[in-house]
N, C-alpha and C positions, 0 to 999 in steps of 0.2 A: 504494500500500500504506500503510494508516494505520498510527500505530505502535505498537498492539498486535497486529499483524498480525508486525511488525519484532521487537518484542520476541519475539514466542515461536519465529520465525526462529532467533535468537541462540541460542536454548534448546536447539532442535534440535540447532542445528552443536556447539554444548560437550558434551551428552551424546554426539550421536554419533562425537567424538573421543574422550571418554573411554570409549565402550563399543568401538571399536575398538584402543585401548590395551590394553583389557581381555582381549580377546578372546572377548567375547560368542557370535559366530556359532561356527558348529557345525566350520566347515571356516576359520575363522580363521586358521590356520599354512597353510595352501594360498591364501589372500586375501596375505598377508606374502609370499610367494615368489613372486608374481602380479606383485605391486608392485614388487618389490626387480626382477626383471629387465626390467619396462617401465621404470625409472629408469635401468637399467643400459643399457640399448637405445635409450634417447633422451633424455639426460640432456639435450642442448640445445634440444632442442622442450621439454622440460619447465621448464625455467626454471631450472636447480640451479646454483648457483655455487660455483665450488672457489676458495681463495684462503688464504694462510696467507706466513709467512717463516721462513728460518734464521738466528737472530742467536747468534753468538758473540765472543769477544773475551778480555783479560785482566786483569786487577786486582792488585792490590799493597795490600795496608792495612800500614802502617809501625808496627805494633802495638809494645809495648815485650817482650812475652813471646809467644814459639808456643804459650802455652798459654792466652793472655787472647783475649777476642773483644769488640765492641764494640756494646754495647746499644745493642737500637733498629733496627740496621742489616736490613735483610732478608737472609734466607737468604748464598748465596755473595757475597753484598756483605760480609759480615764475617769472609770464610776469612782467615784467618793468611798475613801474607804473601805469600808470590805464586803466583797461581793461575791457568792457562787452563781458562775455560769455556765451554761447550756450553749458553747460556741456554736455549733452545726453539727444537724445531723446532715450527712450530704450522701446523694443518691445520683450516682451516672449512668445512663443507660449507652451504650456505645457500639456502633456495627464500624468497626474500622475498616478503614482500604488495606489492601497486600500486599506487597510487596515488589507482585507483577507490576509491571509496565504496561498495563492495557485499562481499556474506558472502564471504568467502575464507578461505584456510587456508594455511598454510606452515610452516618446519621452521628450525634451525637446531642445528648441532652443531658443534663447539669442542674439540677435542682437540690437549694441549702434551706435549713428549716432551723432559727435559733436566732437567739440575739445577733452573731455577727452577720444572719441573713437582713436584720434590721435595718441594720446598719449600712450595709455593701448598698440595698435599695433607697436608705436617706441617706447619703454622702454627710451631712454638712446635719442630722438631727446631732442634738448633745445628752448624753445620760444621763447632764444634771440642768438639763432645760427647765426644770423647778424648781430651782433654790436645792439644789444637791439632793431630790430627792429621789433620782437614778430613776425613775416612772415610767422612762424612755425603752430599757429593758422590754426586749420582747421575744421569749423562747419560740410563742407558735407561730412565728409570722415567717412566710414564705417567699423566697428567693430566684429567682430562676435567673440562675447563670449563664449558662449556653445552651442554644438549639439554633442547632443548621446541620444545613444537608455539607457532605463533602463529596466531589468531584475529582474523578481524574483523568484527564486527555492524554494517551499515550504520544506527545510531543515531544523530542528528543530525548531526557532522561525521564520525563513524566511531569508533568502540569498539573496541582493542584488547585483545585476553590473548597471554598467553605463562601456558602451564601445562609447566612440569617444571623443571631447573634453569639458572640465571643469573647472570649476575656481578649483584656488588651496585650498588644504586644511587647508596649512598653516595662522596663522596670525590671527591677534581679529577684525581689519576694512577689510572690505569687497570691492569689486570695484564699486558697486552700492554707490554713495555720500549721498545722500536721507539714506539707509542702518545705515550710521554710526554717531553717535552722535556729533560731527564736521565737518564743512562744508571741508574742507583743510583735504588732507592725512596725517597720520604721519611720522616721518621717520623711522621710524619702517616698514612701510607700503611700502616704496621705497627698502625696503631692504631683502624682500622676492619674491616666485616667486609669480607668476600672474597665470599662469591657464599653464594647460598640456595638452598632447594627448594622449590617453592609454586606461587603461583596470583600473577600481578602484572599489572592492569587500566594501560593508558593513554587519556586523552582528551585530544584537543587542542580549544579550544575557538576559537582563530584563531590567528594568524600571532604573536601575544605572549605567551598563554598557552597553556600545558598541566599538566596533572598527571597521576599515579600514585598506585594504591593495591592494596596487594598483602597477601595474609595467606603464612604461611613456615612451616616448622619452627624455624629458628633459623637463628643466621649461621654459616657454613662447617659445615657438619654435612647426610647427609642422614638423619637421625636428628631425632624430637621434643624442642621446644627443656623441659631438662627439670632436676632437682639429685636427685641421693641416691636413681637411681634410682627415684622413685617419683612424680616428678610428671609431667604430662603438658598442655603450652602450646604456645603459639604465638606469633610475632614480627609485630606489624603493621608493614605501613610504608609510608610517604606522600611525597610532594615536587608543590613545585609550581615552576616553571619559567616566569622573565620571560622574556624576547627582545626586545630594542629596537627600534625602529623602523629599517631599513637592515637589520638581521643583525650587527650590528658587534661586540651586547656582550650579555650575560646573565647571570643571576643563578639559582642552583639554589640551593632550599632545601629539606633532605633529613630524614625522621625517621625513626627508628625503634622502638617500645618491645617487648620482651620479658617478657610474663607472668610467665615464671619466669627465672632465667639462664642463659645460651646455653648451652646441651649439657655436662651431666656426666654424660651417660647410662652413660660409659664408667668412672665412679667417679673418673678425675679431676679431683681441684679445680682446674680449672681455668677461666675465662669464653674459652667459644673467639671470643667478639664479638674481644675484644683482649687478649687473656691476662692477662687481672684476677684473682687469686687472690683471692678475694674468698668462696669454695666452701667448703662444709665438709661431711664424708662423712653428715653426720646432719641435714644440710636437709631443711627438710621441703618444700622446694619452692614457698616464699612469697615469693621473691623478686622480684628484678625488673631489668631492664636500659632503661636511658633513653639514646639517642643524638641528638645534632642537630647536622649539618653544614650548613655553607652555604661556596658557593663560587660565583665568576663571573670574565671575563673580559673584555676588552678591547682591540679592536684600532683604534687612532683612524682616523678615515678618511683625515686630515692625513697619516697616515706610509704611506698608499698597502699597506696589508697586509703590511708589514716591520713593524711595531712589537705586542710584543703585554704586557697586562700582565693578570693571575691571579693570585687570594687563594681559601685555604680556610683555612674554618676549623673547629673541633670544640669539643664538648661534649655530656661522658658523665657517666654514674651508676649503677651497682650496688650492690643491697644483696641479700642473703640471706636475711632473713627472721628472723634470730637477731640475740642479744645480745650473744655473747659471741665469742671469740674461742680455738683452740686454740694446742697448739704450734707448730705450724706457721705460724699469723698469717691462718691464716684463720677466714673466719667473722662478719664485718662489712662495711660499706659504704666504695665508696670514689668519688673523683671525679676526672676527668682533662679535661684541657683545652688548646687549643694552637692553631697559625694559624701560617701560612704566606702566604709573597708569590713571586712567580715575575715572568721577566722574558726576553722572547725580541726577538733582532733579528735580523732576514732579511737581510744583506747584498746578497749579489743570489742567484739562482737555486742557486747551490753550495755556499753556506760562510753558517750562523749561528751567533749566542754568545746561551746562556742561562743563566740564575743562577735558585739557588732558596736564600729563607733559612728557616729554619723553629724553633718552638718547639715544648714538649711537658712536661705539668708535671701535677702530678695533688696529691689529699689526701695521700698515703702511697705507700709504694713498692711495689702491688697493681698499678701499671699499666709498673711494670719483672718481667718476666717471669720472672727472678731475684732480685727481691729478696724478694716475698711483701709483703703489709702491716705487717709488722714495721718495716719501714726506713721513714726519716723520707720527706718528702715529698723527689722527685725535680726537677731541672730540668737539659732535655738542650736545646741548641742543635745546629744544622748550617748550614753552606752549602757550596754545591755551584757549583761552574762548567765547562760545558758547551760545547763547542764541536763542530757537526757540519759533515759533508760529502757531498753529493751528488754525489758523481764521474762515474757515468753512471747510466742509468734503472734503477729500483729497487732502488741501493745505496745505503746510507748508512753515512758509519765515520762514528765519533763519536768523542774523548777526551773527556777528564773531571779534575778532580781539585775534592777534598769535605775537611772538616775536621767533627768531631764535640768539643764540648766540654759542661762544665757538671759539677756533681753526678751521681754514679749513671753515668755515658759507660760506662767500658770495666767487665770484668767478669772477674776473675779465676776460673778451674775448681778443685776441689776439688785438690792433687798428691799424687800415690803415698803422699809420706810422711806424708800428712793435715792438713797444710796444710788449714786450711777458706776456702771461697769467698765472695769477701767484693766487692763492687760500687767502684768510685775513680772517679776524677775526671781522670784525666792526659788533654791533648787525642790523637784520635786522628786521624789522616790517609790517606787513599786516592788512588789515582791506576791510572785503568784506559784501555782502550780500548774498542771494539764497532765491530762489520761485519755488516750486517744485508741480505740478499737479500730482497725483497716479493713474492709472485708472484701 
């Protein structure tokens, strides 16, 4: 088969996924019931893989008030004092592609149920949005991560898509906690998007390189990425991907740009990329969002796959399209910046220790999600150490304890008697646990 024979193959299979999506045929909801109980009836001849974990545990942040919380921190990583939670139960349903080089098609869906599901779906809620009374907390509330179809054109080494939604690409920690080698997000991690909705292409080209390139609505949103109601864009985004000779070590470098700024569709000024208040209700929608991460790893082959060492780093930019700026402080550009270093050592098959230090610093205080661009420039420090355990097969408990300091750290809430809310500096301190089931 020559390869425009191949090309218009490809053609085929993506329409005729998307007109099956659609529901084109006549008797389409009778095709969908057809399917749903041949899946149901032999899910193991069909290839579907079930897999997911329950991790929960407990946390303590040594805050100075129940009514302060500590910028930066993710969701129930900044509850007030001491809290048992219910992180996720998470459930993946998955029909992957093979390895072959030929047109195939497969599925994958992602469904989290727990406070950090709360959370991942309100970016910017706080656990102590009532005067520290963590209320925000929400174990039954439900998530849905990823669902898209995947595609593959057997085009020189194989052409992949994934069409509907997906975590993001950017970033070195993942939104699975289990996933990352500290229990506690970073602020790094608060400060990129979350997942999209789109169309995202991969190509590998050998065993060293690959890349991606995908068009979006915007970040965290399934909504056009958009300002002031009235505009209407989209987020491109790219990365290309070293791999060392061996497997040892890699290098991802990640972009993203945003036509207009991520999703104000809903009228608030808000950038849901990283809650950059940077918005103002009378955009006209000429703005723009710039991101560029890179991150890579390392595991020597000297330390036998006990020793691992990882950096991410970041650099953003949004602007609005306007001059000026209102009361509120927004209404202009702003810039944020930061990097991180990570550090894991395998002891033997049961017991690791990892450390994460991290920075995070921007033009003005647009990239503290409380301060708006009014406040001077911010500068937040963290380090985290981490100590896990593999007790028997596919458990993991983990402890922890994290230290947050710098400019802009904790953040006091408006009080009853109108006290106004105002962003400090005092260090803040955490100390949790986590026990994680994989199935």
């Amino acid at each position: 088969m020559n390869k425009t024979n191949r090309f218009i193959g490809c053609v085929l299979i993506i329409l005729s996924a998307f007109s099956s999506v659609r529901g084109d045929d006549a008797d389409g909801g009778k095709d969908y019931k057809k399917i749903a109980q041949s899946n149901f009836l032999e899910t193991e001849k069909s290839g579907i893989l079930l897999t997911g974990y329950v991790d929960s545990g407990y946390s303590y942040n040594f805050n100075s008030s129940d009514m302060s919380k500590v910028s930066g921190r993710f969701g129930n990583d900044e509850a007030s004092r001491g809290d048992f939670n219910l992180y996720a139960v998470k459930i993946a349903l998955e029909k992957s592609l093979s390895n072959e080089n030929k047109a195939q098609a497969g599925f994958r869906t992602d469904v989290m149920i727990g406070e950090d599901a709360y959370y991942l779906a309100n970016r910017y809620a706080s656990s102590n949005a009532n005067f520290g009374d963590n209320n925000s907390q929400n174990s039954n509330y439900l998530f849905l991560e990823q669902a898209y179809a995947s595609l593959r054109c057997p085009l020189g080494n194989g052409w992949d898509f994934k069409v509907g939604k997906f975590v993001s690409i950017l970033g070195y920690e993942v939104i699975e906690r289990p996933a990352n080698i500290n229990v506690t997000y970073g602020l790094l991690f608060q400060a990129m998007p979350l997942y999209y909705t789109g169309i995202l292409s991969s190509y590998r080209f050998d065993n060293y390189l690959d890349t991606k390139l995908g068009v979006v609505n915007g970040s965290n949103t399934d909504n056009n990425t958009t300002t002031a109601l009235t505009g209407d864009g989209c987020s491109i985004l790219a990365a290309l991907n070293l791999t060392a000779p061996g497997g040892n070590a890699n290098w991802s470098n990640n972009f993203q740009y945003s036509s207009n700024e991520d999703n104000n569709s809903s009228g608030e000024p808000r950038n849901s990329t990283t809650g950059v208040s940077t918005q103002n209700f009378s955009d006209s929608g000429s703005g723009h969002a710039l991101i560029y991460n890179s991150w890579g790893n390392w595991a020597p082959k000297f330390a036998e796959d006990k020793l691992l060492f990882s950096f991410n780093a970041l650099l953003g930019t949004a602007n609005t399209g306007v001059s000026y700026h209102n009361s509120f402080g927004w209404g202009y550009s702003t810039t944020w910046y930061g990097a991180g270093a990570y550090l894991k050592y395998q002891f033997n098959n049961w017991f690791y220790l990892a450390s994460r230090g991290e920075f995070l610093s921007g033009s003005n205080g647009a990239i503290m999600t409380e301060a708006d661009n009014k406040a001077g420039a911010p500068s937040r420090w963290e380090y985290t150490l981490t100590a896990g355990f593999n007790v028997v097969d596919n458990l993991l408990i983990r402890s922890e304890y994290r230290m947050d300091w710098g400019n802009q750290t904790s953040f006091n809430f408006e009080a009853p008697d109108g006290t106004p809310s105002v962003p400090y500096s005092a260090p803040a301190f955490y100390a949790g646990a986590e026990i994680v089931y994989s199935f």
